[in-house]
N, C-alpha and C positions, 0 to 999 in steps of 0.2 A: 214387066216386073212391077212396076208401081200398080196396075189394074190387079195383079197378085195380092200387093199389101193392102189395097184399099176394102178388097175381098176380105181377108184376113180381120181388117179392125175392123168391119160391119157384120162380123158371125151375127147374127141370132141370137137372140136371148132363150128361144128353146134348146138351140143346140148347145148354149153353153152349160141346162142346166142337167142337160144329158150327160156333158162330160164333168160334171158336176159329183152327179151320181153314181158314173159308170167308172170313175178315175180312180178308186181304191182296188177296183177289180183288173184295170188294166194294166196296171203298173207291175205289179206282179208276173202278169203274160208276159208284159211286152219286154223284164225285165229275163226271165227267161227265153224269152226268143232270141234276145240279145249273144246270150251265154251260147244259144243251139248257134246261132251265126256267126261267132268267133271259133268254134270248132268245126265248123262245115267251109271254111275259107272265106264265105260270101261276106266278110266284113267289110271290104272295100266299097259294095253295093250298099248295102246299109247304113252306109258312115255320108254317099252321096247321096241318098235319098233324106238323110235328115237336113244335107246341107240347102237344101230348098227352099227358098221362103224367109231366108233370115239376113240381115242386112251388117253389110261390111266393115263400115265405122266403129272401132273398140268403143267400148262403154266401159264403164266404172260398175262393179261387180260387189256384192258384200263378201265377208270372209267365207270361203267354201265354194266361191263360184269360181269363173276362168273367162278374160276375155280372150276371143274368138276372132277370128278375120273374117266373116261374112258364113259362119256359118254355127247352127247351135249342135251341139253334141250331149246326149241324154247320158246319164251316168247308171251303171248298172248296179244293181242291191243283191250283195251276198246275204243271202239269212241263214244264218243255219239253226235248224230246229235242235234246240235244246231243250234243257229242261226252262219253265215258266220265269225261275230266279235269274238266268241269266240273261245279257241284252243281246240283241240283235245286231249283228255288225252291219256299221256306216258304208253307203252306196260309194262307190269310187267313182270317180268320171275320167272319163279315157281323154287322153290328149291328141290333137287333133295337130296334123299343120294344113297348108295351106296346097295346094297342090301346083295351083297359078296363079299370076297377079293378073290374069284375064280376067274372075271371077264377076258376075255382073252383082252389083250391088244391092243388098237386101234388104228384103223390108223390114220392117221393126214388128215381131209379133207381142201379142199383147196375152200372156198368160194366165188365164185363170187361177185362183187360192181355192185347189181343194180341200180344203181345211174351214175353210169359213163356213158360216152358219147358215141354214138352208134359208138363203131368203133370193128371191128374185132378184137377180140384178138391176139395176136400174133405178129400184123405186126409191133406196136413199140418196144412191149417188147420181143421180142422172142427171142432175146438174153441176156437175165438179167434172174439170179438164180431164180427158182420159189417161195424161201422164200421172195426175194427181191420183189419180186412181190406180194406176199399175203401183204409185208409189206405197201405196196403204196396202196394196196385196203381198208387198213385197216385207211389210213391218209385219203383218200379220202371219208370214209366211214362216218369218223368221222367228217370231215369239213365240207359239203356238209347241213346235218342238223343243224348246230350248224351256219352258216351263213343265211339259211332259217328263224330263229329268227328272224331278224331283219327288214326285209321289214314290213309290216305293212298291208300296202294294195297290192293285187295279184289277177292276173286273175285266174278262177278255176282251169287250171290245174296245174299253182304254185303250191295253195294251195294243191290240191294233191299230187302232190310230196313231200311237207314236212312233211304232215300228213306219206308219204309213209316212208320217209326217217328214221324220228321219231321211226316206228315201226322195221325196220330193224336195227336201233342199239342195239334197246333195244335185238331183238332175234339175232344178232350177232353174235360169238364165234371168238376171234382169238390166235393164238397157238405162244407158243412162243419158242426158241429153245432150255430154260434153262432148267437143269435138276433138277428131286426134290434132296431131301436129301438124305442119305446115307439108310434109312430104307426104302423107296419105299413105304411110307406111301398110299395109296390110301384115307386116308381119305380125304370128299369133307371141301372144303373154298367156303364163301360164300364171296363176297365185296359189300356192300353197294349199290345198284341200285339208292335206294330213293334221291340222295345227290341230283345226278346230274337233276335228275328229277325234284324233290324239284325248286332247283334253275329256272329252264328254265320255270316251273309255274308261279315262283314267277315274273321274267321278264313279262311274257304274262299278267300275272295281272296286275303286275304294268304299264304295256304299254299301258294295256285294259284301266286303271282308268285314265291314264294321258290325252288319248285321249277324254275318256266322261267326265272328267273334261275341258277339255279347249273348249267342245262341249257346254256344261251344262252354263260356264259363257263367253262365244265368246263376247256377248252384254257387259259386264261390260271390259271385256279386251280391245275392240275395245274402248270403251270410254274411260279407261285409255291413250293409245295411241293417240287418238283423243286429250284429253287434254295436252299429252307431246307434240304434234306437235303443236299446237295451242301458249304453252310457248314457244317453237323455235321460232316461226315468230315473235312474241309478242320481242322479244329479239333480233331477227336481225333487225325487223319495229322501235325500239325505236330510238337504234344510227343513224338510217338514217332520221328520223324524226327529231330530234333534229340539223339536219342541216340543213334541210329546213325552221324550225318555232322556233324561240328565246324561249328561257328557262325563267320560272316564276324564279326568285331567291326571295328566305326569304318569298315566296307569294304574292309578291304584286309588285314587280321590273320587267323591262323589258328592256334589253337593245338592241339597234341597234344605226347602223354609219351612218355619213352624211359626206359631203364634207370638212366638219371642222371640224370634229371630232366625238369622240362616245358622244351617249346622253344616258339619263336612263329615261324611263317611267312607271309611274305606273298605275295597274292594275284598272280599274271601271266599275263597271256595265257589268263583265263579258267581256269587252272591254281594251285597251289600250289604254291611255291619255298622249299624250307627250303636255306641254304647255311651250310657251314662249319660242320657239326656234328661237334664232337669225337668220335672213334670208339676212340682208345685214346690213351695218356700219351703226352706229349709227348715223342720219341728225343730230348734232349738233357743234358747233362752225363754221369753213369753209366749213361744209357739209350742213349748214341749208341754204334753197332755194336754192337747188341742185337736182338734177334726181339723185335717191336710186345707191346708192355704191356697189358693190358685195363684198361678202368677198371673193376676188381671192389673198390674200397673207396670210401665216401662220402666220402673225404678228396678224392678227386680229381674228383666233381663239382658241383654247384653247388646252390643254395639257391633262389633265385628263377628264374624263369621265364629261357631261354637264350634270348634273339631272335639268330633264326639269320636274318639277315636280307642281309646280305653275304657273298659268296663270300672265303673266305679266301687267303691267297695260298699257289700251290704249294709245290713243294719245293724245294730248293734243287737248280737246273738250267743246264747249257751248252745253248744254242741252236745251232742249225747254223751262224749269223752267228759265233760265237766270246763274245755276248754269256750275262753272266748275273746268273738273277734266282734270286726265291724267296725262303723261308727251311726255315731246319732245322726249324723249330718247325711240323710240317704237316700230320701226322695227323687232318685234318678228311675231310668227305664232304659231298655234296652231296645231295639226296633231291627228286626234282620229280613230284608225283602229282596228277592230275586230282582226285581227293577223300578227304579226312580223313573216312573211316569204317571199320566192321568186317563192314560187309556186301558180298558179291563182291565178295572180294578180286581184286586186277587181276594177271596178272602180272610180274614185278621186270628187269630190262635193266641190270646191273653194266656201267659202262662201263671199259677199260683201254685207254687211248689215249696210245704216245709212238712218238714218229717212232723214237727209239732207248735204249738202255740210262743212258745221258750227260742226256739234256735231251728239247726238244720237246714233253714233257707238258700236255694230256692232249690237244695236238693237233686233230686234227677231233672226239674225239668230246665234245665238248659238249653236255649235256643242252635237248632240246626242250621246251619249256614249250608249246612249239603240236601238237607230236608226242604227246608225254604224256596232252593232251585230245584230241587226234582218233585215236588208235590204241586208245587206253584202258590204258598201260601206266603200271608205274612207275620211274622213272630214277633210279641210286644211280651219283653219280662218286666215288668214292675217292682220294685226293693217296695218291701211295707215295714210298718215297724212288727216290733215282737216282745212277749215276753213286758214286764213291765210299763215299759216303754209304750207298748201297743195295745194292753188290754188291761191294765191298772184300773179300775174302778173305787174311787174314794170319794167322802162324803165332801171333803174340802178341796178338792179338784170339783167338782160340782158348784161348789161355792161360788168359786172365782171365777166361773165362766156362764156368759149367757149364753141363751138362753141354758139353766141348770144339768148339766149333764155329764158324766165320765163315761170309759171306757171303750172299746171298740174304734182306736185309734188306727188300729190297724185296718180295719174295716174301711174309714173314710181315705186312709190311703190307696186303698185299692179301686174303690171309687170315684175320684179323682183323679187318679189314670185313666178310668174307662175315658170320663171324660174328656181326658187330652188328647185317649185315639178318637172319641169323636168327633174332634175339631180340629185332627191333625193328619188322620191317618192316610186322606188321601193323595196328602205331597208325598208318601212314600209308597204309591204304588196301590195301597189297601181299600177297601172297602165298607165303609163304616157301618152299613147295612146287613155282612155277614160276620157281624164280630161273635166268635166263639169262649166262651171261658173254659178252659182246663186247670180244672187245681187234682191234688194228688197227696194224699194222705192228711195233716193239718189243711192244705190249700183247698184239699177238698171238700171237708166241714165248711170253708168258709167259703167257700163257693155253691155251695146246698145251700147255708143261709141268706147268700144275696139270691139265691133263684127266686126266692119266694116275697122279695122286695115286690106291692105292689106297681112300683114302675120301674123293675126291671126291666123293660123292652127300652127304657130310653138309652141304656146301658149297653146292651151287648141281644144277641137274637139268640142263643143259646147255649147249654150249658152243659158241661164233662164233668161229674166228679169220681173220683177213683180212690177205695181202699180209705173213704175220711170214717169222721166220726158219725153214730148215728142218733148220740145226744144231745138237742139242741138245747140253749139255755132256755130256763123255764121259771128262773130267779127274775123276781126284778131289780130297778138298780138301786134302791134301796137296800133292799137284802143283801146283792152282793157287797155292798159301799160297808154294810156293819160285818160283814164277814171278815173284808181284805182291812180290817183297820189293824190287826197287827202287824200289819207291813210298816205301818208309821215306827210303830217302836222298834222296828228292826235297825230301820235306819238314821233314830232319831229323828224327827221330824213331827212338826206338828200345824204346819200350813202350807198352803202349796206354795208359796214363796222360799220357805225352805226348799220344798222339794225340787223346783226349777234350777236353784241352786245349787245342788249336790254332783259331782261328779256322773256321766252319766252312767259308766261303765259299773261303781259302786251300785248305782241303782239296778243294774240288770243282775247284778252278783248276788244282792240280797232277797231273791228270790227263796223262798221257802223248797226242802226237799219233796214235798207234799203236793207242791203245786205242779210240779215237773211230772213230764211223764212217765209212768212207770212201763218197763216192757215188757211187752205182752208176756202172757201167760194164765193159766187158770186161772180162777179167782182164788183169795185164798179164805181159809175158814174164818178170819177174822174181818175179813173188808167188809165196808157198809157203803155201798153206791150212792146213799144219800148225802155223804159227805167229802165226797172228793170235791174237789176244785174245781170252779166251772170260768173260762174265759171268756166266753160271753153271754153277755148282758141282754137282757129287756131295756134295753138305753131310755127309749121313745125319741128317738129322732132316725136312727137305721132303721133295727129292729124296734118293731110296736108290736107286733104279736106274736105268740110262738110260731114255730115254721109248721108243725103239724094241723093247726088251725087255717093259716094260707093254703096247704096244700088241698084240701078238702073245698075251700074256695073257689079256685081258677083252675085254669091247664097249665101247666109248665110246659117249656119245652126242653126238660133234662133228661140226661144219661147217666146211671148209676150202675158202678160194678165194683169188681174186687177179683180177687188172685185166692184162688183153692187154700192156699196158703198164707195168707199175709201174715200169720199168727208165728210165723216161723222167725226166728234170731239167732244170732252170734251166741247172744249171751247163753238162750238156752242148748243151741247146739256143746257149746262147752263145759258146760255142767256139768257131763259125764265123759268121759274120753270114747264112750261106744255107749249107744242107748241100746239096751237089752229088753226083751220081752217084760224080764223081771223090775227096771229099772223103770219102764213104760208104766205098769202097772202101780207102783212102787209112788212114782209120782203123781198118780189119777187119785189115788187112796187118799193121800195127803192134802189134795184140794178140796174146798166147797163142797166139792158132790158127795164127799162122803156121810157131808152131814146134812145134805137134802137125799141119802140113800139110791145115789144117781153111778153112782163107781163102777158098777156091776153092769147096768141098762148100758154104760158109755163104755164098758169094755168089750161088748159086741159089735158096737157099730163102726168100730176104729181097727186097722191094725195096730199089733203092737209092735211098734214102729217107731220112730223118730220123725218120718213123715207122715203117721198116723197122728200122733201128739198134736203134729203141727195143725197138722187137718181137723183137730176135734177146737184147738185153742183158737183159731181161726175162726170156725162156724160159731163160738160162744162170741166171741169180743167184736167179731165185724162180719162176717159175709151172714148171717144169718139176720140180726138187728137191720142190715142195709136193705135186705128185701124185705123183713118186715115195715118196714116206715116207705119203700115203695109202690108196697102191696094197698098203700092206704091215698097214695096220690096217682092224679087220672094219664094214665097210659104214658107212663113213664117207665121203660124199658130198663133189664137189670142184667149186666150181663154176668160172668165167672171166667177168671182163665183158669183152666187146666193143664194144658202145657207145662212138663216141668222142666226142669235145665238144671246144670252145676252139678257137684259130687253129691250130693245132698236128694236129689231129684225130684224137685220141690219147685211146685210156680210160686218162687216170692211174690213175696212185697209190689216187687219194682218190676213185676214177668213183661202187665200191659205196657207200661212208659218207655221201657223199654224198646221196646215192641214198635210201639209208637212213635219215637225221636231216633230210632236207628242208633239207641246206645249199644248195643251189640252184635256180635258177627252171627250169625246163626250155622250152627257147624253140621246138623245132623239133616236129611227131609223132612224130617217130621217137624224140626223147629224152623226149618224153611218157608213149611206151607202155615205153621202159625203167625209167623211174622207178616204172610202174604193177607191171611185170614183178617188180622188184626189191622194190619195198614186199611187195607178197605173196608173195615167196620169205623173207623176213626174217621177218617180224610171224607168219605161218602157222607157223613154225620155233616161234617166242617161244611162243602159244599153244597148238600141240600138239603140238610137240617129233618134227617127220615135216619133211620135205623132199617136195615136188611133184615131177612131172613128171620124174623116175625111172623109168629105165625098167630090165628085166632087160638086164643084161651091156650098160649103157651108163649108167656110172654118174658119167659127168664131164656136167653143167651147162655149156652157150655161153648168155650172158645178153646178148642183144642187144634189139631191139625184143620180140622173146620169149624164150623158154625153150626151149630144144633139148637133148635127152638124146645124147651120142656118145659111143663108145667109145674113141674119142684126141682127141688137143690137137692141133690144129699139127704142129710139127717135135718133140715131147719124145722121141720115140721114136730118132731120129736123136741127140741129147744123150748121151740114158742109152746108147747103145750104145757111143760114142765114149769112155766113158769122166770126161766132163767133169762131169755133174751127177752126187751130191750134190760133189764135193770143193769147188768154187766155189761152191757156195751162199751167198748172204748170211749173216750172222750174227742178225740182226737187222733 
């Protein structure tokens, strides 16, 4: 038996490196022969053919092995072919007893590590004890499949190797040097195989289940993820948001700064309302009949936060009724903007809205809080003065002021606003780059005359006037200063120190009948145009030259129109309880024309109507003078609404602005598609500063259900030939 073992631990170094090579192949055979030989009886033969050669002495075993009484027993490997994801079940090793305690003692075999890396035996370890070595086959034997666990996914012939690896521990055997007990017991010890087996299943399951679980819900996982990344941004988007667009406090507050200070705004109509924010010192005592003051010292603004929260009251004004309101104290503005931030800036819509020179301020155009948010613009109303107050020209007002100058007080308030939104507009959202002027009957006179300011562009980028005047002052202020001096005696006075003095509201009362506007209508056979009233001035500080001399100068970039009808009124609609053919006529006869023999040529070109009237009074005092004077400046577009509305069936006055500010519901299609027509003639104007539907050498606008490009009006051409327009043009 010893010449046996001594055989056994001198194998070969070729023949070990044969069963080296050949040992994944045979484990399999021989694991199956095993199986055919437990079904065919001959297990008994088999079980003493292995007991050959192996030595009696227990040994100390790792977990998964079995000590033996002198004999080694190969453990058999169930695999069963499944699919690739599941594992290969753990080899069993059959138990063995002892048959006799005759058994001769065996030798110690020394086992190869099929698992180890193909290298020669010998050449690293060939000087290390050969126990020291079985020791290290034995660590390597054990680590090798117990790391194989853990990958997951492997190419096939990984997987075979750990499937191989798996089965050689389990049929394993290694010897340890201890010796048994003093009795030389051969009886066999069995250790626990299942534990470790046990476990390494349990792993595989568990690893098996975690993967088809997180296969099974990937879609609801990815969505949770999805929803935590979405709160990140959602959380870093807020803080930076909030520095770009002012914060609602208490829900309805909004605050932003100006030059003078912080204001607080409140929330409307899904919009922002700042009102009645001071824009320069207050015109009264030494400041009244003066050009508008800036607030450039912190004396005249304020410390704490300004809630601009109320609309201030205008100027001090006569209404067409003969009533009046306001105060002198007025110089506020109004600021309405979809949102307090500094990113895309919106562009700006300066409103100048007075039926006339006297009162009526600021008329239709009152700021949209609903317009503001569905357009995307920003709306700035200005109060200016009016009426004496605003356009007073006197030789002793000149006096007292340097550099020498009166009138057009009004003027420099309005200009002084521009400049507040230039220097203010973009804490509220706006864009001081696309600032628009719209004025609208008086607002609009005086919005054709700042057009033609040569630095207008510092001002505003361009300009709307609608339905104004088409006579610009052509007085100097000399002339007019000896015109307006019986204003002195009106009210007693004979220096401006008086007049600073006076009550202010006495001074807007004492306004002449003469100077007021009168309402439209023909001319009549006694009027001389040379002597109406004129409000403004050849100053030489605004106005230095006529506007018709400017225009011929430069390019503007204005928009000029008017309503088919603006000639049309209350007053004259009631003059007759029903206007008859006869009644029509009746009133043409009685005008001007009949004594330039015009009565007869004008009762062809009109029905005789009530809305023909209006239509012929209209083309005399404004829509005809308007395209005249734009006939004379370079490519400056004119438009007309036609569109009529109300019982009357007539495009007032007020059809565009309308139109324009969404002051009314449009009830029919046809006033539908004008109001459609109309918004995108305005708004398209506002944002890129172009006029539509222009055509070459037809460059008058008919604004009806659509837009139509023609080369004339109506009758204006028949007007201007006669002689009649501009001299009867309205004033204002």
């Amino acid at each position: 038996m010893s010449d046996k073992t001594e055989e056994n631990i001198e194998k070969s170094d070729d023949k070990k490196d044969i069963e080296m090579e050949e040992r994944e192949k045979m484990l399999n055979a021989e694991n199956k022969a095993l199986e055919k030989v437990e079904e065919s009886g001959e297990e008994k033969k088999v079980k003493s053919d292995i007991k050959e050669g192996m030595e009696v002495k227990p040994k100390k075993i790792p977990i998964g092995g079995i000590q033996m009484p002198g004999f080694f027993t190969r453990s058999k490997s169930k695999e069963k072919c499944k699919d690739d994801d599941q594992e290969v079940e753990g080899s069993e090793l059959i138990e063995t007893k002892a048959a006799s305690e005759d058994v001769p003692p065996q030798t110690r075999i020394k086992l190869p590590n099929p698992f180890r890396k193909s290298k020669i035996l010998g050449e690293e370890d060939s000087d290390k004890p050969p126990e020291t070595k079985e020791k290290k086959k034995l660590l390597d034997t054990i680590r090798l499949p117990l790391v194989s666990v853990f990958p997951r996914k492997k190419k096939d012939d990984q997987k075979l190797e750990s499937q191989t690896a798996q089965a050689g521990l389990a049929s394993m055997e290694t010897l340890d040097d201890k010796s048994t007990d003093d009795k030389g017991n051969d009886e066999m010890k069995t250790v626990n195989l299942d534990e470790k087996k046990d476990l390494e299943a349990q792993e595989a399951v568990e690893e098996t289940t975690w993967r088809q679980n997180l296969k099974t819900y990937r879609v609801a996982i990815s969505a949770v993820l999805v929803f935590v990344l979405i709160l990140i941004i959602v959380a870093v988007a807020i803080p930076r948001m909030s520095l770009k667009e002012a914060l609602v406090k208490d829900g309805r507050f909004v605050e932003t700064v100006t030059s003078c200070g912080k204001v607080e705004g409140l929330v409307e109509d899904s919009a922002i309302a700042f009102r009645g924010i001071p824009y320069a010192r207050p015109p009264t005592g030494s400041l009244r009949f003066k050009y508008a003051q800036p607030l450039n010292n912190i004396d005249f603004c304020w410390n704490d936060t300004f809630k601009a929260h109320n609309a201030s009251a205008p100027c001090l004004q006569i209404h067409s009724d003969g009533a009046v309101s306001g105060t002198e104290d007025c110089l506020t503005l109004d600021v309405i903007t979809p949102y307090v931030r500094y990113t895309d800036p919106l562009p700006v819509i300066v409103l100048i809205g007075a039926d006339s020179f006297i009162g009526d301020s600021p008329g239709k155009l009152r700021p949209s809080a609903r317009y503001a948010r569905s357009k995307d613009v920003v709306f700035v109303r200005p109060n200016f003065r009016l009426g004496a107050l605003g356009f007073l020209a006197l030789d002793v007002l000149s006096q007292s002021d340097y550099p020498h100058t009166s009138g057009n007080y009004g003027l420099s308030d309005i200009l002084e606003a521009l400049k507040w939104v230039q220097l203010n507009i973009q804490h509220f959202g706006g864009d001081k780059e696309a600032v628009t002027l719209l004025g609208h009957r008086a607002g609009g006179t005086m919005v054709t005359a700042l057009a033609t300011l040569p630095d207008a562009d510092k001002y505003f980028a361009r300009a709307w006037a609608a339905s104004g005047g088409a006579l610009f002052p052509n007085k100097t202020r000399h002339e007019a200063e000896n015109e307006n001096g019986t204003f002195l005696q009106l009210v007693d006075c004979k220096d401006a120190e008086c007049l600073r003095g006076l009550d202010a509201e006495e001074l807007v009362r004492a306004v002449e009948d003469t100077w007021r506007k009168p309402q439209p209508d023909l001319p009549s056979p006694d009027e001389e145009p040379a002597k109406r009233h004129e409000w403004l001035v050849l100053d030489g500080r605004i106005l230095k030259e006529y506007p018709a001399e400017a225009w011929t100068k430069k390019k503007i970039n204005l928009v000029v129109g008017s309503t088919a009808h603006a000639g049309a009124s209350q007053k004259l609609l009631l003059k007759h309880k029903e206007w008859t053919p006869f009644l029509v006529k009746k009133h043409i006869q009685d005008s001007f024309l009949s004594t330039k023999n015009l009565s007869e040529s004008a009762l062809k070109l009109y029905p005789h109507t009530y809305k023909g009237l209006s239509a012929m009074i209209s083309d005399i005092r404004t829509v005809c003078p308007l395209l005249a004077i734009t006939s004379k400046m370079q490519e400056v577009p004119f438009y007309v609404v036609t569109q009529p509305r109300g019982e009357q069936d007539v495009a007032d006055v007020d059809s565009d602005m309308d139109a324009i500010l969404g002051r009314y519901e449009p009830k029919t299609p046809e006033q539908k598609r004008f109001f459609s027509a109309m918004q995108g003639l305005f708004y398209h104007y506002v944002w890129f500063g172009t006029v539509e539907h222009g055509e070459l050498g037809k460059r008058i606008l008919v604004v009806g259900q659509d837009i139509l490009a023609d080369a004339r009006y109506s009758h204006c051409a028949f007007w201007i030939n006669k002689g009649v327009v501009l001299p009867y043009a309205a004033l204002d």
